[in-house]
C-alpha positions as CSV (number, residue, x, y, z in Angstrom):
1,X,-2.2,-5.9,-2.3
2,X,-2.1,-5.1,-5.9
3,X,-4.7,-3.5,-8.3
4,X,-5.7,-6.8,-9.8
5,X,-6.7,-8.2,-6.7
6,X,-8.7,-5.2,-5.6
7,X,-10.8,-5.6,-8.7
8,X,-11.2,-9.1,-8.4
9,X,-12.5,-8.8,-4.8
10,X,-14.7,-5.8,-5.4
11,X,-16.3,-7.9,-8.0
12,X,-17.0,-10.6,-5.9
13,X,-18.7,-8.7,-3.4
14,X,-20.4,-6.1,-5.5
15,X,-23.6,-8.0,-6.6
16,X,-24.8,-8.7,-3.0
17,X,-23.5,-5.2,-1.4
18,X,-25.9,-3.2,-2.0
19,X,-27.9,-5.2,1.1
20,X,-25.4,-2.8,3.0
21,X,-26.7,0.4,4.6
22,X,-25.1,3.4,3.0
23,X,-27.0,6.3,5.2
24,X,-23.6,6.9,6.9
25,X,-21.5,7.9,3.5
26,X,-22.9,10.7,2.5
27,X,-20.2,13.4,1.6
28,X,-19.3,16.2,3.8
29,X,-20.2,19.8,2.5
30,X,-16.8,21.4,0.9
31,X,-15.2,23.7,3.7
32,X,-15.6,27.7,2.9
33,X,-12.5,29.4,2.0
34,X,-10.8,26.9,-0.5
35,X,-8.6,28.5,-2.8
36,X,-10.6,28.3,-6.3
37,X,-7.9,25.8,-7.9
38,X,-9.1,23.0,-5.1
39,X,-12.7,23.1,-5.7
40,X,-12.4,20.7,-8.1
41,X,-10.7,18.5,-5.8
42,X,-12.9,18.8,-3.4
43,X,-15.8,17.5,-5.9
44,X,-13.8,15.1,-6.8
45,X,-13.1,13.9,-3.3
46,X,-16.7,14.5,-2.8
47,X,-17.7,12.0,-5.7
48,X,-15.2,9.1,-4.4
49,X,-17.5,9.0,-1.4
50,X,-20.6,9.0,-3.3
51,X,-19.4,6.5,-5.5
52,X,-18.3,3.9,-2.9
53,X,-16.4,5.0,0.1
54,X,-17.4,5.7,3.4
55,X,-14.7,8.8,4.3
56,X,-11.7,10.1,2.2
57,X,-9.0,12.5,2.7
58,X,-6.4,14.1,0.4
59,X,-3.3,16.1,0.8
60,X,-1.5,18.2,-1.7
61,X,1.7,19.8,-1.6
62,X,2.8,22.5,-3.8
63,X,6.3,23.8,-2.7
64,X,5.5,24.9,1.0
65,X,1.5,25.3,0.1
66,X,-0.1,22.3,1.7
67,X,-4.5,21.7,1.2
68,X,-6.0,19.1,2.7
69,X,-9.3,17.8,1.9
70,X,-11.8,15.5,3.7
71,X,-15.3,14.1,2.4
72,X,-17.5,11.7,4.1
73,X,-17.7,10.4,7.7
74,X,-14.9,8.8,9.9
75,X,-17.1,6.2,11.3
76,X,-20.5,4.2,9.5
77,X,-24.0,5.6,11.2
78,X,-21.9,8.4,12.8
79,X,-20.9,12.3,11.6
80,X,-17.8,11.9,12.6
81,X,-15.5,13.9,10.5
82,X,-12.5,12.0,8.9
83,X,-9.4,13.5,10.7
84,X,-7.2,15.6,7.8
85,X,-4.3,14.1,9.5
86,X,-5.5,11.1,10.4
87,X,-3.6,7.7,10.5
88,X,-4.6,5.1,8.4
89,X,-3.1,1.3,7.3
90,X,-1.2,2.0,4.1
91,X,-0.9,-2.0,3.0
92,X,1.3,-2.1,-0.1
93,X,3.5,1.3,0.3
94,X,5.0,-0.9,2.9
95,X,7.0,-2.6,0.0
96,X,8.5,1.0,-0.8
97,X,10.0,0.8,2.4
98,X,11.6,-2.3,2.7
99,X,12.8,-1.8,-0.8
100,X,14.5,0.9,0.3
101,X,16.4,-0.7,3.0
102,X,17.7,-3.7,1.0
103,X,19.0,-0.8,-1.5
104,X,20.6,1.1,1.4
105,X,22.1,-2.8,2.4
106,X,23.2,-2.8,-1.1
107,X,24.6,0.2,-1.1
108,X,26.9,-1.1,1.9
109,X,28.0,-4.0,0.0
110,X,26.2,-6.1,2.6
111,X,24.0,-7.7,-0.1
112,X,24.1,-7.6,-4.2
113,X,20.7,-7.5,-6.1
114,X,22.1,-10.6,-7.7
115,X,22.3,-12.7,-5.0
116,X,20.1,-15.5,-5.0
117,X,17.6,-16.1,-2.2
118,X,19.7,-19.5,-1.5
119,X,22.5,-17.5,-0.3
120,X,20.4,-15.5,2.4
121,X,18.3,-18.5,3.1
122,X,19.2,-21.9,2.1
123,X,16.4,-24.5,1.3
124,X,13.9,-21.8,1.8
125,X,12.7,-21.6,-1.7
126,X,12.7,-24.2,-4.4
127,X,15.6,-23.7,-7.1
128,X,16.7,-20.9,-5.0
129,X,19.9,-20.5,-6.7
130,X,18.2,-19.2,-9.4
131,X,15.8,-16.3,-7.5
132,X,17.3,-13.6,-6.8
133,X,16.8,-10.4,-4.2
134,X,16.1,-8.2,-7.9
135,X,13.5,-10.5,-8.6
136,X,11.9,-10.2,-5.4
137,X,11.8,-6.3,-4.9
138,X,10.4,-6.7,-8.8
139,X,7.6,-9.4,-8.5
140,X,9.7,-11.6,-11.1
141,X,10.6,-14.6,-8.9
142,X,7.5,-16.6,-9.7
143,X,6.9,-17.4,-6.2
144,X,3.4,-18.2,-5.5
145,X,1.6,-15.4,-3.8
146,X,0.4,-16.6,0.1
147,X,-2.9,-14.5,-0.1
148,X,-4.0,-16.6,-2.6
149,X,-3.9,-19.2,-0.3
150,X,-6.6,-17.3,2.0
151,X,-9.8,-16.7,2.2
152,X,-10.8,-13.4,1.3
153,X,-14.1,-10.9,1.9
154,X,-16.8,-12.0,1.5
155,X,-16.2,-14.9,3.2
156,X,-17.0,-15.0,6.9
157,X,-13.9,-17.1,7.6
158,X,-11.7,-14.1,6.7
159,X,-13.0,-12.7,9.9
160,X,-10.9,-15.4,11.4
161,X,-7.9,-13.5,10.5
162,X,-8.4,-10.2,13.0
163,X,-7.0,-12.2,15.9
164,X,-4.8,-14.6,14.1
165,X,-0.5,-14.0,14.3
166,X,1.1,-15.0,11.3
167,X,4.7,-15.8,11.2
168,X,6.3,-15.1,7.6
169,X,8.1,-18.9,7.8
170,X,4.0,-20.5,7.9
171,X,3.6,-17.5,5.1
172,X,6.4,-18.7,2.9
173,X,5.3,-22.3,3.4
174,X,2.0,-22.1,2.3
175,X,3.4,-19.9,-0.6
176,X,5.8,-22.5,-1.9
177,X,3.6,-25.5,-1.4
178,X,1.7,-23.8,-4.6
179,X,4.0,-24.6,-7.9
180,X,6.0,-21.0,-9.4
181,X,3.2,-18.8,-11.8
182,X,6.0,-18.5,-14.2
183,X,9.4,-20.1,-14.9
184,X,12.6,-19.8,-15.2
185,X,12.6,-16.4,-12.6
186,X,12.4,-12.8,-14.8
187,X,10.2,-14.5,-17.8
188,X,7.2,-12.8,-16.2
189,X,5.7,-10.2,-14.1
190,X,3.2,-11.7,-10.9
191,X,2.4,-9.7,-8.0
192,X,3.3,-11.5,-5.1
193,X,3.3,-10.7,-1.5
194,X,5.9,-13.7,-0.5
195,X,8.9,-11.9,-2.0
196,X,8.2,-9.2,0.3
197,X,8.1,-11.7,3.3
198,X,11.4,-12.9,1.8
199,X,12.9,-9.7,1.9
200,X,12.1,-9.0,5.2
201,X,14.0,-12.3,6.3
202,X,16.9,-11.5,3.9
203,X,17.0,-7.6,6.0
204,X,17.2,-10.1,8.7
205,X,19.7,-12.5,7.8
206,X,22.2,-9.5,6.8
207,X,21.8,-7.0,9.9
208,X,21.0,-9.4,12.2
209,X,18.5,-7.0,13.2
210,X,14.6,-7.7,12.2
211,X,13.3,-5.9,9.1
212,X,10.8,-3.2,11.6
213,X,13.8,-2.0,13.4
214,X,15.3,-1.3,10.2
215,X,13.1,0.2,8.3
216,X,12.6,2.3,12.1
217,X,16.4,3.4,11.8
218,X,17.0,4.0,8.5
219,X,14.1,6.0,7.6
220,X,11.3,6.5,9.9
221,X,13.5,8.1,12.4
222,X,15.5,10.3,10.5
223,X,12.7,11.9,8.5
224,X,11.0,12.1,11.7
225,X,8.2,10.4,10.4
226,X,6.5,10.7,13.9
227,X,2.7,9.5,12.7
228,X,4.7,6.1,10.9
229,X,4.7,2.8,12.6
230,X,5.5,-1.1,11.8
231,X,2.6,-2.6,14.2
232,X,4.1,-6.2,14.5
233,X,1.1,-7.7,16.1
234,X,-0.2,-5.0,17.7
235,X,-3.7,-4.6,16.4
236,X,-5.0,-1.1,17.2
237,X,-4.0,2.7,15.0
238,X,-2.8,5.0,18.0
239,X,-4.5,8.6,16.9
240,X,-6.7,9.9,15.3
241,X,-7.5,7.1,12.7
242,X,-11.0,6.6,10.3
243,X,-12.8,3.3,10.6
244,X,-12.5,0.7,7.5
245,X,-14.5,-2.4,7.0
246,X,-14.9,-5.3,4.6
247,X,-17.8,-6.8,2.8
248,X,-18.9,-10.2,4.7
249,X,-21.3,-12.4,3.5
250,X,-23.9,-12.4,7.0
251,X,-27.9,-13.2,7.3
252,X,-28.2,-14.1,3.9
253,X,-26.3,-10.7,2.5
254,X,-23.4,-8.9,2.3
255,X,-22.4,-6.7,5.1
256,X,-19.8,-4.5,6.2
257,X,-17.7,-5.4,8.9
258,X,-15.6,-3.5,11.1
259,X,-12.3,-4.3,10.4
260,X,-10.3,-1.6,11.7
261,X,-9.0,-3.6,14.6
262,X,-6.8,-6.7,13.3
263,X,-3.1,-8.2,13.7
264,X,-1.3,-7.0,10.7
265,X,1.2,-9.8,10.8
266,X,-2.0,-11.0,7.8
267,X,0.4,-8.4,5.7
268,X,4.1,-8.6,7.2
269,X,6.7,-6.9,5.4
270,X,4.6,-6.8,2.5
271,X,1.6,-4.7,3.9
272,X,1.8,-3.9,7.7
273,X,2.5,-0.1,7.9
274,X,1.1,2.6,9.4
275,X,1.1,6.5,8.6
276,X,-0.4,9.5,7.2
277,X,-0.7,11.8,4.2
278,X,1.8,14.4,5.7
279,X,4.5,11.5,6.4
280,X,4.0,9.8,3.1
281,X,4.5,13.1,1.6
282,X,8.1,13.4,3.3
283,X,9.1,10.1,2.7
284,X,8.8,10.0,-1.0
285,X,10.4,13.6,-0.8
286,X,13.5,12.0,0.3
287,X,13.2,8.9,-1.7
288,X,12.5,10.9,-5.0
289,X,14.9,13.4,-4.0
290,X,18.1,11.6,-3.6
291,X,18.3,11.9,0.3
292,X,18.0,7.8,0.6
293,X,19.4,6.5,-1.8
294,X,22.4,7.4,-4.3
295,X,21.3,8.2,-7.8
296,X,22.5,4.8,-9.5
297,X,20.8,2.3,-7.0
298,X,17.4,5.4,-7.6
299,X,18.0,4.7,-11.6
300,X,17.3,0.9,-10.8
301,X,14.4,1.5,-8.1
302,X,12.7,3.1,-11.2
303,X,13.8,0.9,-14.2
304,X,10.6,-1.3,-15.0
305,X,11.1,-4.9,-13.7
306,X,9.3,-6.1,-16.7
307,X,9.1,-4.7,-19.8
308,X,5.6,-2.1,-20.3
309,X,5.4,-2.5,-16.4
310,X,4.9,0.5,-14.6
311,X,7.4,-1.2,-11.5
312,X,10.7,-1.0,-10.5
313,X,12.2,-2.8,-7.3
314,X,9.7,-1.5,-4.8
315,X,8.5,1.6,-6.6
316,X,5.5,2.6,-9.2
317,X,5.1,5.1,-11.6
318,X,2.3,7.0,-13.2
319,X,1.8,9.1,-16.6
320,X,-0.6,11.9,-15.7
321,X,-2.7,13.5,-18.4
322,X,-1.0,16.3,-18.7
323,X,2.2,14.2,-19.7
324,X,4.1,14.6,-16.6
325,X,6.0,11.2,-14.9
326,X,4.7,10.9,-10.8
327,X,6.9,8.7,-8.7
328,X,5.1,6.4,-5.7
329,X,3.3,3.3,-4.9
330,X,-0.8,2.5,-4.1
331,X,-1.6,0.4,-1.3
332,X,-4.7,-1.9,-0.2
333,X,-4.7,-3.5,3.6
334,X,-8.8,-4.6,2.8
335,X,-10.6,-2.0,4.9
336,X,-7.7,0.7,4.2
337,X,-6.6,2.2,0.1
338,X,-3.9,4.6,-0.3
339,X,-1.7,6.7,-3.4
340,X,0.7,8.4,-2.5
341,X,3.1,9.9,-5.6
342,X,5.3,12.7,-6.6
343,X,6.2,14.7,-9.1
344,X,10.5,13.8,-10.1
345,X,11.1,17.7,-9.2
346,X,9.0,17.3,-6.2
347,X,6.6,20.6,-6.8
348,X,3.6,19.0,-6.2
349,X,2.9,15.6,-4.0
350,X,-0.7,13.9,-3.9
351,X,-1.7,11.7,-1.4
352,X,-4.9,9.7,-1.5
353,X,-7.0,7.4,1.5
354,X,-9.9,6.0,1.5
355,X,-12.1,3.6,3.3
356,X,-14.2,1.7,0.6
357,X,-17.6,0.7,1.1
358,X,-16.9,-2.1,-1.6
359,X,-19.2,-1.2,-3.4
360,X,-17.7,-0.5,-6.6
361,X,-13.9,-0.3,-8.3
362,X,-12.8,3.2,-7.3
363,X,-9.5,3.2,-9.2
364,X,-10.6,5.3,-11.8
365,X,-12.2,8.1,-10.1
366,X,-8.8,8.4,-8.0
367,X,-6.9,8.5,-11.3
368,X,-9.1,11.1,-12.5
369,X,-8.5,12.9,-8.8
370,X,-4.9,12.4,-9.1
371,X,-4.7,13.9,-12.8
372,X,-6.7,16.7,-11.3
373,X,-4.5,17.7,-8.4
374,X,-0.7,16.9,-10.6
375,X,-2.2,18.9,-13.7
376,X,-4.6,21.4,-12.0
């Protein structure tokens, strides 16, 4: 789910949260021993839970010097510790992924970037001669984003959503019933999940195989990404995992609910991944460092879609305050937010989770957290 959204529903709920008990998100002391240089990560860690999280981790790799980081509690009205290498839902940095396959397809001249969705799958999309797969992996299509179509936290009925299987055709349907945000296809830059459900089919259509397996033997396998998983239905984390929640309107105020239990067909191909810091870390590695994907197709994964976007075909990009470029993605799944980028000569790799309290917009403070760890 992208940043706009996140600020948009943190808004919503953020008058009424504070009815929610916070006793449970009080930040874990530092541990002793810290090198110097990661104190200041740890306080700043510290501060994302006091400012609205319930438990946070971060992992930072410089060359073969890994520091993990943990602050606040795995579990509300608990002292559970959050697990350093715990598994958590990483929403959007699923897009990375499938992005990465339909390069690899196009790469084997078993798609072209050009294509139009019509080719892959006819009378899908309206005017789908003139949508194409670039315009997909770079939210340029125009095509109506389904979770606008849903009802979102703090609305009980989102609750109805933790049992629910979604299939991406009812996805795509609800999507194009909605007329395009923008038109013709590349005029504009709109977030939107359905070109990610799209993609997933188009993976489909061209291996015959469904996007998970895929993405499962292309990449999670051979980086031996052991902790990574495509769910399907499935609605549980295997591991060691923190607790998330979402803000739902209850008794006359807003509560947190415990959402870490829930079919993450909701997010399909554009959200449903699970993993951790340490395999995030190793995936954008490879991605970043040319073990993937040859260097022209890389060059197009990180030429904004849109000009003075910060967004390529499946991949984001950063300007850190002490100038330098980091290569990654963020990622929301509503109970779940993750960053995970790199540096281009991969020296140092940050990556950030957090389950919010929704209590307040925590982007900046991990931008500030990010800039710390990159320029510290």
């Amino acid at each position: 789910m992208d940043r706009v959204k996140r600020v948009r529903r943190v808004l919503a709920a953020a008058t009424a949260v504070v009815a929610v008990a916070t006793g449970s998100v009080a930040a874990a002391p530092a541990r002793g021993g810290e090198p110097p240089r990661h104190a200041g990560l740890q306080e700043r860690l510290d501060g994302l839970v006091a400012e609205g999280a319930v438990g946070a981790l971060v992992e930072v790799r410089d060359g073969r010097r890994v520091w993990r980081g943990t602050s606040g509690v795995a579990e509300r009205d608990t002292e559970r510790a959050v697990p350093e290498r715990g598994r958590f839902r990483i929403g959007s940095i699923t897009k990375t992924f499938v992005a990465t396959v339909v390069l690899q397809l196009a790469d084997e001249g078993r798609l072209r970037l050009d294509d139009p969705v019509e080719k892959w799958l006819p009378g899908v999309v309206p005017d789908g001669g003139d949508i194409t797969v670039r315009h997909l992996l770079g939210h340029t299509s125009g095509i109506y984003d389904y979770k606008r179509t849903l009802a979102v936290p703090p609305d009980p009925a989102f609750l109805d959503y933790r049992d629910r299987t979604w299939t991406p055709q009812e996805q795509i349907a609800r999507a194009v019933a909605h007329p395009p945000t923008s038109t013709p296809p590349g005029s504009a830059y709109a977030y939107s999940n359905t070109g990610y459900v799209l993609l997933g089919q188009i993976i489909e259509e061209a291996t015959g195989r469904p996007y998970a397996q895929e993405v499962g033997r292309r990449i999670i396998r051979p980086l031996h990404l052991h902790h990574t998983s495509l769910p399907g239905t499935y609605p549980r984390i295997r591991g060691a995992h923190p607790r998330g929640y979402v803000p739902i309107e209850q008794e006359g105020g807003i509560r947190l609910v415990d959402f870490t239990e829930m079919n993450p067909s909701l997010f399909g191909a554009g959200g449903e991944m699970i993993s951790t810091a340490g395999d995030l870390d190793r995936f954008f590695a490879a991605l970043i460092g040319g073990r993937l994907l040859p260097d022209r197709l890389l060059d197009e994964m990180r030429t904004p879609s849109f000009e003075g976007r910060s967004y390529g075909l499946g991949l984001a990009w950063k300007d850190t305050a002490c100038g330098t470029t980091v290569y990654g993605n963020d990622g929301d799944a509503m109970a779940y937010q993750t960053w995970s980028f790199t540096t281009p000569d991969l020296r140092r790799q940050v990556t950030v989770a957090l389950t919010p309290d929704h209590s307040a917009d925590l982007d900046d403070s991990v931008d500030a957290l990010l800039d710390e760890a990159f320029c510290g």
